[in-house]
N, C-alpha and C positions, 0 to 999 in steps of 0.2 A: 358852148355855154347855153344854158336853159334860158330860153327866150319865145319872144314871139316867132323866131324866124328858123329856131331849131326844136324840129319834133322831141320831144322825150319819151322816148317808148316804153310802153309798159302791155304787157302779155296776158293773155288767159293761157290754162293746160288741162284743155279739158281731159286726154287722156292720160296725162298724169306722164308723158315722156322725160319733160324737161323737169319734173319734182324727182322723177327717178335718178336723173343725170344728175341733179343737186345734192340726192338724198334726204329731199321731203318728201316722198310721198310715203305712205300707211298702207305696205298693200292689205293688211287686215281690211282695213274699213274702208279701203279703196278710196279713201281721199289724199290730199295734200296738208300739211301745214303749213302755217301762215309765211311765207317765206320770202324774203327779200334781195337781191342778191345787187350789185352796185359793178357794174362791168364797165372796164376804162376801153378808149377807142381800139386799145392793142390787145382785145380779149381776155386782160386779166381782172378776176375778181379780188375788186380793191375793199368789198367792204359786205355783211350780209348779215341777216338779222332771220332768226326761224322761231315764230309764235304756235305756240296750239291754238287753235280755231277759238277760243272765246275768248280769245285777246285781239283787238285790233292791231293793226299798224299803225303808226304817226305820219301821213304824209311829211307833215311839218317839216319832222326831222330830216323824212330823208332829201329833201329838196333842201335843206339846211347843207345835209353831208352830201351832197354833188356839188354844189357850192363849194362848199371848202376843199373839195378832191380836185375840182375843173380849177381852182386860184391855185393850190399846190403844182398842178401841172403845169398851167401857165407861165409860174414863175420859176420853171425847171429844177424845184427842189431847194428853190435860196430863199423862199416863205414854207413854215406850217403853221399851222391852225390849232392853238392850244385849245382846254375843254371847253365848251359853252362859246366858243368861236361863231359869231356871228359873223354877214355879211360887212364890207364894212367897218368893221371892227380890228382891235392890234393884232396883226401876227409877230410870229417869232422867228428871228433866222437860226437854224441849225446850225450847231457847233457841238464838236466834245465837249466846251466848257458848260455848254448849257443842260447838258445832262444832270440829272440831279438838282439844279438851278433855276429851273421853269419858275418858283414861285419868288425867284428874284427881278424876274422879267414881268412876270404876268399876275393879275390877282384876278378876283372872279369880279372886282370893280371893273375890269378893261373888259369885261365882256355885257356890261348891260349901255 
């Protein structure tokens, strides 16, 4: 969990290796774009976001969505995190019935 006591790693690329293995980088202009990528402990990419350069990123969010990734895991798949899921906030348990139903469980009241 993102804490005082666990690092959260975040990279530079200066030579553009790891935008090439994602497929941001631009070999034209020999940059990268903005790119984000959300890697769970078992090396799979659970979540990723690629900006052109005059758009920022939101840290906000993405420390929002490791949150809600790190509780989904936690709870081995018997919580997710509907939209605008804050920390904190109602989850939903997963079922067939809930498909299509989310907005019987959830409204975007449960998330402020």
């Amino acid at each position: 969990m993102i804490g005082k006591d666990i690092p959260f790693p975040m990279l530079s690329d200066p030579d553009g290796a790891i935008g090439k293995l994602y497929g941001v980088y631009d070999a034209d202009g020999k940059t990268e774009t903005r790119g984000r990528f959300l890697i769970d402990p078992d090396g799979n990419v659970q979540a990723y976001e690629v900006l052109t350069p005059p758009v920022g990123r939101n840290l906000n969010e993405a420390l929002r969505q490791i949150k809600a990734f790190q509780l989904v895991r936690a709870a081995g798949g018997a919580e997710v995190t509907p939209s605008g899921w804050e920390p904190g906030k109602k989850t939903l348990k997963p079922s067939p019935a809930l498909v299509g139903n989310v907005w019987k469980e959830w409204s975007v009241n449960d998330a402020k």
